[in-house]
C-alpha positions as CSV (number, residue, x, y, z in Angstrom):
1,X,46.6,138.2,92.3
2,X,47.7,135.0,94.4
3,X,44.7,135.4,96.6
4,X,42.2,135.6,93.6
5,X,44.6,132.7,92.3
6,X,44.1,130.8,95.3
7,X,40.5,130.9,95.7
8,X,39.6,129.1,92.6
9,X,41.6,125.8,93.2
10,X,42.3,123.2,95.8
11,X,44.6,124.4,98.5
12,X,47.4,121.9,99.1
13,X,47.4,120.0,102.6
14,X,50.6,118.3,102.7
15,X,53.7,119.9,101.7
16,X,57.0,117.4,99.6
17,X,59.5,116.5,101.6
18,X,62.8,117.1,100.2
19,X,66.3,115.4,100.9
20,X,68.5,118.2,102.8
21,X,71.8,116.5,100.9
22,X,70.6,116.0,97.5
23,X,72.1,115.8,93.5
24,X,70.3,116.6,91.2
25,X,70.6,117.4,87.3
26,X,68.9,120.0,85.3
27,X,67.9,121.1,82.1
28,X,66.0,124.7,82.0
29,X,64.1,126.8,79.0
30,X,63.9,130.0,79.7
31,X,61.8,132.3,77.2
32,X,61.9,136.6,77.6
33,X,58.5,135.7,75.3
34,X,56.0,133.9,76.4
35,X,55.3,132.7,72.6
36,X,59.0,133.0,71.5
37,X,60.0,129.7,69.9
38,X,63.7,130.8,70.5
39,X,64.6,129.9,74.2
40,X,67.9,129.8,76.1
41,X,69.1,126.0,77.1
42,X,70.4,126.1,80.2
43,X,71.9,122.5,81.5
44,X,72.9,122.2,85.3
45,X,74.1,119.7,87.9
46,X,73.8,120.5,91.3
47,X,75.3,119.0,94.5
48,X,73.8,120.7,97.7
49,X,74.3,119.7,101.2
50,X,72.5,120.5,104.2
51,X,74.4,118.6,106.2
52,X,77.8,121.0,105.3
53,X,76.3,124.0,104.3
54,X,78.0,123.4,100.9
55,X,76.7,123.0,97.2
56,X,78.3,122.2,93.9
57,X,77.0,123.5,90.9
58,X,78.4,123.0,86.9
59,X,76.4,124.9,84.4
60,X,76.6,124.9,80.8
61,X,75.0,127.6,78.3
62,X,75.7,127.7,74.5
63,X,78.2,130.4,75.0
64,X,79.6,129.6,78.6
65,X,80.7,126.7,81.1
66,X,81.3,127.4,84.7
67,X,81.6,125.2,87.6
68,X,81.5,127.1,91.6
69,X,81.7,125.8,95.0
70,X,80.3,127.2,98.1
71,X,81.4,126.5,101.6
72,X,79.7,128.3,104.5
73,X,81.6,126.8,107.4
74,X,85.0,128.1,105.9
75,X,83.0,130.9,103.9
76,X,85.4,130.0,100.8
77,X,84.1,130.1,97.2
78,X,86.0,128.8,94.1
79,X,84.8,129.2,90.4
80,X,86.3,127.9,87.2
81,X,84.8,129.6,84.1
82,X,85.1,128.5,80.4
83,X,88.2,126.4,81.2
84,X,89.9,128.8,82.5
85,X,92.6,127.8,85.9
86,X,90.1,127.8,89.0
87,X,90.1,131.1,91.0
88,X,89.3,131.6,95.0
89,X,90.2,135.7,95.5
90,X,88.0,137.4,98.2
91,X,85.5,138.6,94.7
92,X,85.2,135.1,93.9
93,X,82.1,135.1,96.0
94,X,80.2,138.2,95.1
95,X,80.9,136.6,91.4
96,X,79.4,133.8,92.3
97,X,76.2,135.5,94.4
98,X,75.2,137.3,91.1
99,X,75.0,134.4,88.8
100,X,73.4,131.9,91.6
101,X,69.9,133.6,93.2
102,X,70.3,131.0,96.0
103,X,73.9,131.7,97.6
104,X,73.8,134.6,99.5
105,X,76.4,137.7,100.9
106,X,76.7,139.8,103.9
107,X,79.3,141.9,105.7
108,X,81.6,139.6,103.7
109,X,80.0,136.5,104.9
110,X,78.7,133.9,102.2
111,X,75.2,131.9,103.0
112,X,73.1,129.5,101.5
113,X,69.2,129.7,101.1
114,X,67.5,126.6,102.4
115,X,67.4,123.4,99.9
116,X,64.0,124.3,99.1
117,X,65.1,127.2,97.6
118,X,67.9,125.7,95.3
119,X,65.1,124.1,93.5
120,X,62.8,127.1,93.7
121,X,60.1,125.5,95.9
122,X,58.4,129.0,97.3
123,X,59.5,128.8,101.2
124,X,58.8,132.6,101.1
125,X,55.7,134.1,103.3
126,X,54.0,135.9,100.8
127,X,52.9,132.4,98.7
128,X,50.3,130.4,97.5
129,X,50.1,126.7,97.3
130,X,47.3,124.1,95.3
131,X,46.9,121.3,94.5
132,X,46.0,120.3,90.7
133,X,45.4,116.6,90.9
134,X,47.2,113.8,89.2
135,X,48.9,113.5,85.4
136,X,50.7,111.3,83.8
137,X,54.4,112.7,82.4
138,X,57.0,111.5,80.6
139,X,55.1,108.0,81.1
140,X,55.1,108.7,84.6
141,X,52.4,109.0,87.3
142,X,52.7,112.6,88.6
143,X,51.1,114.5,91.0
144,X,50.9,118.5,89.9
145,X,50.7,121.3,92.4
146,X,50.6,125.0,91.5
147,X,52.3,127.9,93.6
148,X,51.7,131.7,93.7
149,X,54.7,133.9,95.4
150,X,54.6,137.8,95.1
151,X,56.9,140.2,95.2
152,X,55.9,143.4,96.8
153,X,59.6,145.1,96.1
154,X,59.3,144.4,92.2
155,X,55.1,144.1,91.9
156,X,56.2,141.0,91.0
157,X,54.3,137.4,90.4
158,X,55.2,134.1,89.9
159,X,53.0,131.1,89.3
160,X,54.6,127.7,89.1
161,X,53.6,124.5,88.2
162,X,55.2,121.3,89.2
163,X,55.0,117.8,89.3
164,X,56.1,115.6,91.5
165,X,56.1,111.2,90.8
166,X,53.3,109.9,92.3
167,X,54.9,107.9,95.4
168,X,52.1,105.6,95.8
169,X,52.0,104.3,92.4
170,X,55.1,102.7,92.7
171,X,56.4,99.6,95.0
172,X,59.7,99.6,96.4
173,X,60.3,103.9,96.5
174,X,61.1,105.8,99.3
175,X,57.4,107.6,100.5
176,X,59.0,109.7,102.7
177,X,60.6,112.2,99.9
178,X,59.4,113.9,97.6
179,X,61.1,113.4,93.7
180,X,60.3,116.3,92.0
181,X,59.9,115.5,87.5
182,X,59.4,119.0,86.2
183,X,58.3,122.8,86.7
184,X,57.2,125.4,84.6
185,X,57.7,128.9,86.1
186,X,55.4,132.3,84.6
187,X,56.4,135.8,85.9
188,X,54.7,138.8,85.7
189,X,55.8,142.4,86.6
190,X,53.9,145.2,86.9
191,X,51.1,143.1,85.3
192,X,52.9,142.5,81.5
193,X,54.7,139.0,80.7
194,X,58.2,139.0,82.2
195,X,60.0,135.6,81.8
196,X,58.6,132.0,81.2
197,X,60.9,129.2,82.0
198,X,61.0,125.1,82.0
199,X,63.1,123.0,84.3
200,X,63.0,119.0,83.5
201,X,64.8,117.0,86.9
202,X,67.1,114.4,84.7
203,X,67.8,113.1,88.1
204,X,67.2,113.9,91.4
205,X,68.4,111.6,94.2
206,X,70.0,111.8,97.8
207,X,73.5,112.5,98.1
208,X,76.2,109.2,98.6
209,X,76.9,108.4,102.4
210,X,80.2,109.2,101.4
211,X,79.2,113.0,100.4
212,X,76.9,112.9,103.0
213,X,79.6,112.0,106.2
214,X,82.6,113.8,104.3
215,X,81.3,117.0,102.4
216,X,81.6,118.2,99.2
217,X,85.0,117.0,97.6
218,X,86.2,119.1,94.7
219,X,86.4,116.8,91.8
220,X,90.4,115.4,91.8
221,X,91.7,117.0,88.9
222,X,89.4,120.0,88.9
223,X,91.7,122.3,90.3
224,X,94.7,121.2,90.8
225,X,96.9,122.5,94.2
226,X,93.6,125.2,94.6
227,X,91.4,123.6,97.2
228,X,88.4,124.1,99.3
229,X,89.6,125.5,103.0
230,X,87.0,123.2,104.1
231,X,89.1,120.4,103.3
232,X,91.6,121.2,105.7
233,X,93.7,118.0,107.2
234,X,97.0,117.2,108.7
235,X,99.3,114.9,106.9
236,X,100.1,111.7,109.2
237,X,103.7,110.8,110.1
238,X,105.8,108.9,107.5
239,X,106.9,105.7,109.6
240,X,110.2,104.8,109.4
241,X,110.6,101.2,108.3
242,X,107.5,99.5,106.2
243,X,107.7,96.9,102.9
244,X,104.5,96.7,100.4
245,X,103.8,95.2,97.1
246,X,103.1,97.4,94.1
247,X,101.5,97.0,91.0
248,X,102.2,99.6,88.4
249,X,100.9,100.8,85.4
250,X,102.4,103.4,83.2
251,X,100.2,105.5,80.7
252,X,100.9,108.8,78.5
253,X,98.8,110.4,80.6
254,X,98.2,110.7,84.6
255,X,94.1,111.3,83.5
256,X,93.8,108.3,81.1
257,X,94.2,104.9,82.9
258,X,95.8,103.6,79.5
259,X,98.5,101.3,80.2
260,X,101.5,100.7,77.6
261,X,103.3,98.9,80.3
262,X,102.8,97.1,83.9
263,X,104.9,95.4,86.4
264,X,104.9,94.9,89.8
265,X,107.3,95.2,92.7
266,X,107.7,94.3,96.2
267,X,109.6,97.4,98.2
268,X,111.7,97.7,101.3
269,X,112.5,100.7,102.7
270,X,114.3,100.5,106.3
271,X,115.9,104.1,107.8
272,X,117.2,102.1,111.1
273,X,119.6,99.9,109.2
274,X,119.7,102.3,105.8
275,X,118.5,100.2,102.9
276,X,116.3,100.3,100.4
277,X,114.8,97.0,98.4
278,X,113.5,97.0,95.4
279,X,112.1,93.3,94.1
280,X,111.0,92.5,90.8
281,X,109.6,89.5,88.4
282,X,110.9,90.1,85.0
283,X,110.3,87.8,81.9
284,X,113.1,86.1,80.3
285,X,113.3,86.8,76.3
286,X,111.4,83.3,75.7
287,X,108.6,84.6,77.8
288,X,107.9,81.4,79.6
289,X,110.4,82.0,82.4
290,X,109.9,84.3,85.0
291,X,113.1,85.2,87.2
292,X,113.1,87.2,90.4
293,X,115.6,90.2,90.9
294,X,116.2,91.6,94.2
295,X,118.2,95.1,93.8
296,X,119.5,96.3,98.1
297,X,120.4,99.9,97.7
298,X,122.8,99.8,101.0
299,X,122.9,103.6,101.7
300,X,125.3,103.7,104.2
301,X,128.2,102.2,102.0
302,X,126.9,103.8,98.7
303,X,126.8,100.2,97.4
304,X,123.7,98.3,95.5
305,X,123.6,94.9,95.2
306,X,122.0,93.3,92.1
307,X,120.8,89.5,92.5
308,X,119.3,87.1,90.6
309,X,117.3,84.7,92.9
310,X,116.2,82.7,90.6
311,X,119.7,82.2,89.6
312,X,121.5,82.4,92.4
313,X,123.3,85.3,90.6
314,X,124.8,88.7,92.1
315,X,126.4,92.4,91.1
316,X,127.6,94.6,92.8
317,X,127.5,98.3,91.7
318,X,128.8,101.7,93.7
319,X,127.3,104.8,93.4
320,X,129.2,107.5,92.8
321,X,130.9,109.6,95.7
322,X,132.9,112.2,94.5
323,X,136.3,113.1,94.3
324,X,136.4,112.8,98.4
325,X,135.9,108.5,98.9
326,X,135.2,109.4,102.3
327,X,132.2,110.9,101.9
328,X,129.1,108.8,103.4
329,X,125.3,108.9,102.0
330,X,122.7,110.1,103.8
331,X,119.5,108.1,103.9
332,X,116.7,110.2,102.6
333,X,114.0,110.2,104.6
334,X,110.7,108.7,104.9
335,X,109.5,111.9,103.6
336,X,112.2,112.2,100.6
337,X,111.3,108.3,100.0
338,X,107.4,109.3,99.2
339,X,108.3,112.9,97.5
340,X,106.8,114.8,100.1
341,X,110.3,117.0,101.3
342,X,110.5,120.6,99.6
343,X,107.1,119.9,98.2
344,X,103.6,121.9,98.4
345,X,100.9,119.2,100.0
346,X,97.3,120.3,99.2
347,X,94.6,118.5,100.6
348,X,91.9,117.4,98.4
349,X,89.4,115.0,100.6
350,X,87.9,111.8,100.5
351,X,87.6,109.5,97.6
352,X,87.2,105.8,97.4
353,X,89.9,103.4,95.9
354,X,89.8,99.8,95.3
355,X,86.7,100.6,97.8
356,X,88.4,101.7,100.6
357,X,87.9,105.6,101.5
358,X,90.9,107.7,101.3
359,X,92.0,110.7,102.2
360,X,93.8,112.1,98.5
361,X,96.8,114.3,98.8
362,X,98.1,116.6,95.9
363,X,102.1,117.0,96.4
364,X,103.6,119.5,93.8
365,X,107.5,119.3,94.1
366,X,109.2,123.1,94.8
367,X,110.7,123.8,91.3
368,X,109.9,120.6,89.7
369,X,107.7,120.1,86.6
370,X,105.9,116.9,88.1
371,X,103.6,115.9,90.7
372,X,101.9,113.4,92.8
373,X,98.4,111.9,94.0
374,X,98.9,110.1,97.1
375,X,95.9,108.3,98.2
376,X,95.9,107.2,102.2
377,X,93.6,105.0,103.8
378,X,91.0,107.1,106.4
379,X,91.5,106.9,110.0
380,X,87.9,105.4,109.9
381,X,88.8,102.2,107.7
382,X,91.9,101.8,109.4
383,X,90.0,101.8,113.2
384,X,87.6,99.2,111.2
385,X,90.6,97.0,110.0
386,X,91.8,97.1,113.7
387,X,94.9,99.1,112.9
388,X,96.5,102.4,114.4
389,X,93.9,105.3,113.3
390,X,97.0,107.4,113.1
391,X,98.6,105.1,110.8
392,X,100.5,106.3,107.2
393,X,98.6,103.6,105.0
394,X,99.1,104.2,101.2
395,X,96.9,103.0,99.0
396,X,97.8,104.3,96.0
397,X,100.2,107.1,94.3
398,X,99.6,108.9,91.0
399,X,103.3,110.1,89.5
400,X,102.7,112.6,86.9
401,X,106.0,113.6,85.3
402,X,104.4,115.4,82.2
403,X,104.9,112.7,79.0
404,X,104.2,109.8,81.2
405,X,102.1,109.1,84.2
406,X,102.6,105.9,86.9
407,X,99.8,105.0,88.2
408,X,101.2,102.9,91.4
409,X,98.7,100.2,93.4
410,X,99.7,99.5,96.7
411,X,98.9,96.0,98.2
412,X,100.4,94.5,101.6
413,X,101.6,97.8,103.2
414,X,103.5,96.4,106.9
415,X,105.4,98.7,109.3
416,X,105.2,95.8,112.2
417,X,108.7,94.5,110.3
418,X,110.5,96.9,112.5
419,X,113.7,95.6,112.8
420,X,114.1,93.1,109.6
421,X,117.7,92.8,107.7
422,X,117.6,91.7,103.7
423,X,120.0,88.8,103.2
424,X,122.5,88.9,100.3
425,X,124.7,86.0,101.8
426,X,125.7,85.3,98.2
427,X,127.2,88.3,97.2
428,X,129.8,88.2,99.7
429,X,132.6,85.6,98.8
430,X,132.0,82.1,101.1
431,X,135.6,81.9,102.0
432,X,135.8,85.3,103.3
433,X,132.4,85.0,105.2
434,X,133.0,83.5,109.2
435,X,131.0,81.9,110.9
436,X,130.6,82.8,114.7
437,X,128.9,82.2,117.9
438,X,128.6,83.9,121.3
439,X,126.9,82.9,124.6
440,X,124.9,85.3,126.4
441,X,123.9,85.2,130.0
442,X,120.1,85.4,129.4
443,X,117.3,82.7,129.9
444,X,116.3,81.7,126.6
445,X,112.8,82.1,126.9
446,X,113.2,85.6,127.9
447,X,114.3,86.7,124.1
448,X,111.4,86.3,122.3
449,X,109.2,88.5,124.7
450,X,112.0,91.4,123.3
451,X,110.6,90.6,119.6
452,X,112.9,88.5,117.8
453,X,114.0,90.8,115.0
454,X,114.3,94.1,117.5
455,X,116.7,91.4,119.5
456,X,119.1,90.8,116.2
457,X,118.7,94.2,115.3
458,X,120.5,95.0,118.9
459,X,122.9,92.4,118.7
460,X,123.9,93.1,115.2
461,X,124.0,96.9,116.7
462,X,126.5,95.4,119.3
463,X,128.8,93.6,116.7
464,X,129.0,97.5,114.7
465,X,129.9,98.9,117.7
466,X,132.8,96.5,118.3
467,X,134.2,95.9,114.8
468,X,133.6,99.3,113.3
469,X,131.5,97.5,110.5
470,X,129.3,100.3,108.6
471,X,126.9,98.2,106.9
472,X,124.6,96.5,108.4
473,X,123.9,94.0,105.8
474,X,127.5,92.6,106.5
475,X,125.8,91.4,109.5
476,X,124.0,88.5,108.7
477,X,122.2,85.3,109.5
478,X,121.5,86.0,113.5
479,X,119.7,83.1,115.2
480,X,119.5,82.1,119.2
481,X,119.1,78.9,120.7
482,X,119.1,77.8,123.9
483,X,122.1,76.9,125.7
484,X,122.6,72.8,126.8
485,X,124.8,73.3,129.8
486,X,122.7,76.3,131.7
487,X,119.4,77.4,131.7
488,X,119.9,80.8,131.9
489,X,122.1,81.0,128.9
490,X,121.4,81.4,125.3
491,X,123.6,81.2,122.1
492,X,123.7,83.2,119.1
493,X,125.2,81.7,116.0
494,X,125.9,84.8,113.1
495,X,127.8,85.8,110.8
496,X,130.2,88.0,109.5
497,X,130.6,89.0,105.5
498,X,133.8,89.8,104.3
499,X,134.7,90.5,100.6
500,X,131.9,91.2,97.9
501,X,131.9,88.6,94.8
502,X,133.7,89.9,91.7
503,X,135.3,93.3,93.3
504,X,138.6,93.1,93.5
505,X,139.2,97.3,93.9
506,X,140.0,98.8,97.2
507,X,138.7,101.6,96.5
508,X,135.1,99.9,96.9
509,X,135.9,99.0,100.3
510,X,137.0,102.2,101.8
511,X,133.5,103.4,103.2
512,X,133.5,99.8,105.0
513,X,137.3,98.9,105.3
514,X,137.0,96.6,108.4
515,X,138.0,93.3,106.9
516,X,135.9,90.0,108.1
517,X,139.1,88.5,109.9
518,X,139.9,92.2,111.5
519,X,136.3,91.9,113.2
520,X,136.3,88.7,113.9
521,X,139.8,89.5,115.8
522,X,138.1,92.7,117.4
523,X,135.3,90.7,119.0
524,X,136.9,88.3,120.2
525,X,139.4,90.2,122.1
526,X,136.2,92.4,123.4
527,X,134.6,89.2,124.5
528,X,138.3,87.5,126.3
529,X,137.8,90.5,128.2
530,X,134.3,90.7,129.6
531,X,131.9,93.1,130.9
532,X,130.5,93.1,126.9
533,X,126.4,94.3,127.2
534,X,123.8,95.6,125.4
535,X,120.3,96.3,126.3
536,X,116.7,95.4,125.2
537,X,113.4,96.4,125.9
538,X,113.7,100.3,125.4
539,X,117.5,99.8,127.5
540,X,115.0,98.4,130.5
541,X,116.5,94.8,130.1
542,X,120.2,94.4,130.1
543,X,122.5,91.2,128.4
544,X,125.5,90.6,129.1
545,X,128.2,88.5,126.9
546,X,129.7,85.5,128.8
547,X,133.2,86.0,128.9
548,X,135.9,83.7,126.7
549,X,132.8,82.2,124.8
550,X,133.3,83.8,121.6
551,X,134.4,81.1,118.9
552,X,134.7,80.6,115.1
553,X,133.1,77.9,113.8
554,X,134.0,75.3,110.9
555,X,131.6,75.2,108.4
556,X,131.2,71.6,108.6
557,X,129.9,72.2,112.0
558,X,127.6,75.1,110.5
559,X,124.4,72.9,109.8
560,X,121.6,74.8,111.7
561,X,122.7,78.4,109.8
562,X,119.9,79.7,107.1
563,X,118.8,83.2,106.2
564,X,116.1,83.1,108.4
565,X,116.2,86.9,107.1
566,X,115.3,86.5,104.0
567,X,111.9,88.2,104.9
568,X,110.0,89.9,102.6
569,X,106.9,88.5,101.4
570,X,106.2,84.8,100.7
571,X,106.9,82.4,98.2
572,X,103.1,81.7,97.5
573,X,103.1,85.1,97.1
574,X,105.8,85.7,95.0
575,X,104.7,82.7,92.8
576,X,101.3,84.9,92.2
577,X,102.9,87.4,91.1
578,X,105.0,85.3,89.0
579,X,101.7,83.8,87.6
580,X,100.2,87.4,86.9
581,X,103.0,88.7,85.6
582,X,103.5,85.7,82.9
583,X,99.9,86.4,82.0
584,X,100.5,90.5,81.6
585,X,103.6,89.3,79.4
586,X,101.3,86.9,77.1
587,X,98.7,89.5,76.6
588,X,101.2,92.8,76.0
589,X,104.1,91.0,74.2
590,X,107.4,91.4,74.8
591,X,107.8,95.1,75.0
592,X,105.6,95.7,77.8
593,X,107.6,94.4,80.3
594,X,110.9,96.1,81.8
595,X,114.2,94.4,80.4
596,X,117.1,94.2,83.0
597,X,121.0,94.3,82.2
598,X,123.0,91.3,82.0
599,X,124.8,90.6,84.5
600,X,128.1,90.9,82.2
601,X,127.0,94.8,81.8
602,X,126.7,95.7,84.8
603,X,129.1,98.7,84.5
604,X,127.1,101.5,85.9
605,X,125.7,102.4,89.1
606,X,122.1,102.7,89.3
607,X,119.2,102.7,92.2
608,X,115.7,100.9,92.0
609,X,113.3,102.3,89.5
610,X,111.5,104.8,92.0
611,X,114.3,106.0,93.6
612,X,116.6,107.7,91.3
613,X,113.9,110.8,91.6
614,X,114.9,111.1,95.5
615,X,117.4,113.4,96.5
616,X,120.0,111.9,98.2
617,X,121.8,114.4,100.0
618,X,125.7,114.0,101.1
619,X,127.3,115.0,104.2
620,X,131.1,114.9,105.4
């Protein structure tokens, strides 16, 4: 029949060139009659790629919805059928082969037909191909070919019409692919009317670069933990000391990006010396002032310190211990910090945020009712930003905990702070805090090739070892300045915190008991003594205390000391987010903005908002 079809119209010279990694939607008629007025509507969209052998497709009936992807490569199918939880068994394929003519099976292997095929252009041998002309469709300038396949194993024929937009009518189009419009297919078996259907493209178009470079990504909240094994990735290392500035936004719901509430933080988390920071604008109850508080979870004394730096104000709360007062916090770990310890990590690909690509986790807690998206920057951007491609960059984190979701922008992520120290001079009482200097028998100019804050972090590292101090936050205010009677000595000025403002019990102290008159006495007896070093430069580079030069000074004399450690991030930019933050408060009223404890009721121990989720485990 195709050869008697053929012979009667204009053969076709030139076949359409298709996109190999294409979307496109759908919508199809089909008719069992060829005069029935009662079809069935069949609406599509399909993702196919070439490129990774993978396709997409979501179809919808009156009576049925089902979405499936197909990966070669990983020959892994998943399916999701009237809203039912997603499903990837071994049979998930086969299910899949009978409802889709183009994905294939054998010996247990799944395959693809070409492209072509996915939109039922005849690639078969046994075809016929024409060439009707032009016609306008839809408005549009088409060009209409006919093609003729037959079926010897079914005596089975198929004549299709299609139209394609006329290319050359238009200015500006791509010339070199074909955009197919619409297709009509008529079958015949065994000579009587088999099956008549209609297929309108709603929109057919090359897949993103994104799509196209990364493959398929199963939409985020598709599956949930059930993933393509396609998308298989290793998680990059947690570093252990970093600071960033988040903006959060918490909604009802972790798929609605409906806000009730924002506010945004600056966070500080540091395993070397064990703290954690937490800083925060808040808006008085007049709404006009905005005043900065500074929360310094110091782990290794179980002690937070609450401040006020607008006002120059400080608490100090302990978190409980126990019965045993001896026992001593363990820091949780850069792991435990982002929720990823005891937890089920799924991969789930690439998706742009705030237009940076990122590779999006799915981290489901082990016997916990919530769950996270973490979103971290691809090595790709990173190389292009001129940072480690290895790096653990977040960009964003998604914290689903059932009745309300936190949606958590992160700006300003730094790990090059290695060795920084909060300061919280004015929590400590003045006249228990000493003032001290040291000379070391080092060139000056040699320090700062060492990295300043790794050198304090040493030093300060030195002065534990001596006193027996356990916090390092007692430690404060290092700074080095050449020496005036030798070139190749240098003096560091610090100092040395004593008792906390407003805590009179002793049990407080226990975990930390050294007194700052029982270190000061320790160090310099250690010093009177001599042969007092310490090492720098991965231990390559030793110092060595001079010996007798340890001193107290007066604090009249003390007029080059600061808290040159008061790090963080600047005042410009804590003045934006003062400025943004007034703003948010005009626009949501008072209640969408957190409210923070008087200082007065302060009478219960609590960590920064974030943290009291990590497990903080306790050891003897």
């Amino acid at each position: 029949m195709c050869d008697y079809w053929a012979t009667s119209n204009k053969p076709l010279k030139k076949e359409p060139n298709f996109f190999d990694d294409y979307s496109v939607e759908m919508e199809k008629l089909i008719y069992a009659n060829f005069n029935s007025k009662n079809g069935q509507i069949v609406q599509q969209t399909l993702e196919y790629s070439g490129t990774h052998n993978q396709l997409m497709l979501y179809e919808q009936t009156k009576n049925t919805e089902s979405w499936s992807h197909v990966d070669v490569k990983s020959n892994d199918c998943i399916q999701k059928i009237n809203g039912e939880p997603c499903i990837d068994t071994p049979e998930t394929c086969s299910s899949i082969v009978d409802s889709v003519v183009y994905v294939t099976e054998n010996n247990g292997q799944v395959g693809l037909e070409p492209f072509t095929r996915s939109l039922r252009w005849p690639t078969e041998k046994v075809k016929k191909k024409v060439d009707l002309g032009t016609v306008a469709v839809r408005g549009v300038n088409t060009k209409r070919y006919a093609t003729c396949v037959y079926e010897p194993s079914r005596d089975e024929t198929t004549v299709s019409v299609w139209f394609f937009v006329d290319l050359e009518k238009y200015k500006d189009m791509d010339k070199n692919h074909a955009i197919p419009l619409l297709v009509s297919h008529r079958t015949r078996r065994r000579g009587s009317f088999f099956e008549y259907s209609r297929t309108e493209f709603l929109d057919y178009k090359k897949l993103s670069p994104l799509k196209i470079k990364y493959g398929l990504q199963i939409p985020e909240l598709q599956c949930g933990s059930v993933r393509s094994k396609f998308m298989s990735k290793r998680f990059p290392e947690t570093p252990p000391l970093y600071k960033y500035l988040t903006e959060v936004d918490v909604s009802n719901s972790s798929s609605k990006m409906e806000s009730y509430k924002r506010y945004i933080q600056m966070r500080e988390y540091n395993s070397y010396s064990k703290f954690i920071v937490t800083q925060q604008e808040f808006a008085e109850d007049n709404m006009n002032e905005i005043e900065t508080i500074k929360d310094v979870y110091d782990v290794s004394t179980g002690i937070t310190y609450f401040m006020s730096l607008t006002n120059g104000l400080c608490s100090v709360s302990p978190r409980k211990l126990g019965k045993n007062r001896k026992t001593n916090l363990k820091m949780p770990s850069p792991e435990a910090f982002w929720h990823l310890d005891q937890s089920d990590i799924t991969y789930w690909g690439v998706f742009y945020n705030r237009d940076i690509p990122c590779d999006v986790w799915y981290v489901k807690q082990k016997g916990q009712p919530y769950n996270y998206r973490l979103y971290l920057a691809t090595s790709e951007w990173l190389k292009q930003q001129g940072k480690d491609e290895a790096d653990f960059h977040p960009i964003q984190m998604i914290s689903d905990f059932g009745d309300e979701a936190y949606f958590s922008a992160i700006y300003e992520f730094q790990i090059s702070q290695e060795y920084h120290i909060t300061a919280i001079s004015y929590c400590f009482e003045e006249d228990d805090s000493v003032y001290a200097e040291v000379t070391l028998l080092i060139n000056y100019n040699t320090i700062p090739s060492t990295r300043p804050d790794y050198f304090k972090y040493e030093f300060r590292s030195l002065i534990k070892r001596i006193t027996g101090i356990i916090s390092s936050i007692r430690i404060g205010s290092i700074y080095f300045i050449p020496s005036d009677e030798s070139e190749d000595e240098t003096i560091v000025r610090f100092m040395i915190h004593g008792k906390m403002k407003g805590v009179e019990d002793k049990q407080l102290y226990h975990t930390d008991s050294v007194t700052s008159q029982e270190a000061i006495d320790k160090i310099k007896e250690a010093v009177h003594k001599g042969s007092v070093t310490f090492t720098l430069d991965d231990k390559t580079l030793g110092v060595e205390l001079k010996q007798g030069s340890f001193a107290v000074m007066n604090r009249d004399e003390v007029f080059m000391i600061f808290d040159d450690e008061a790090g963080g991030h600047s005042a410009g930019a804590m003045a934006a987010v003062g400025i943004v933050l007034l703003l948010v408060g005009l626009a949501l009223g008072a209640g969408a903005l957190f409210r923070y404890k008087r200082w007065t009721d302060r009478t219960s121990p609590s960590l920064p908002p974030g943290i009291a989720n990590v497990n903080f485990k306790s050891e003897a």
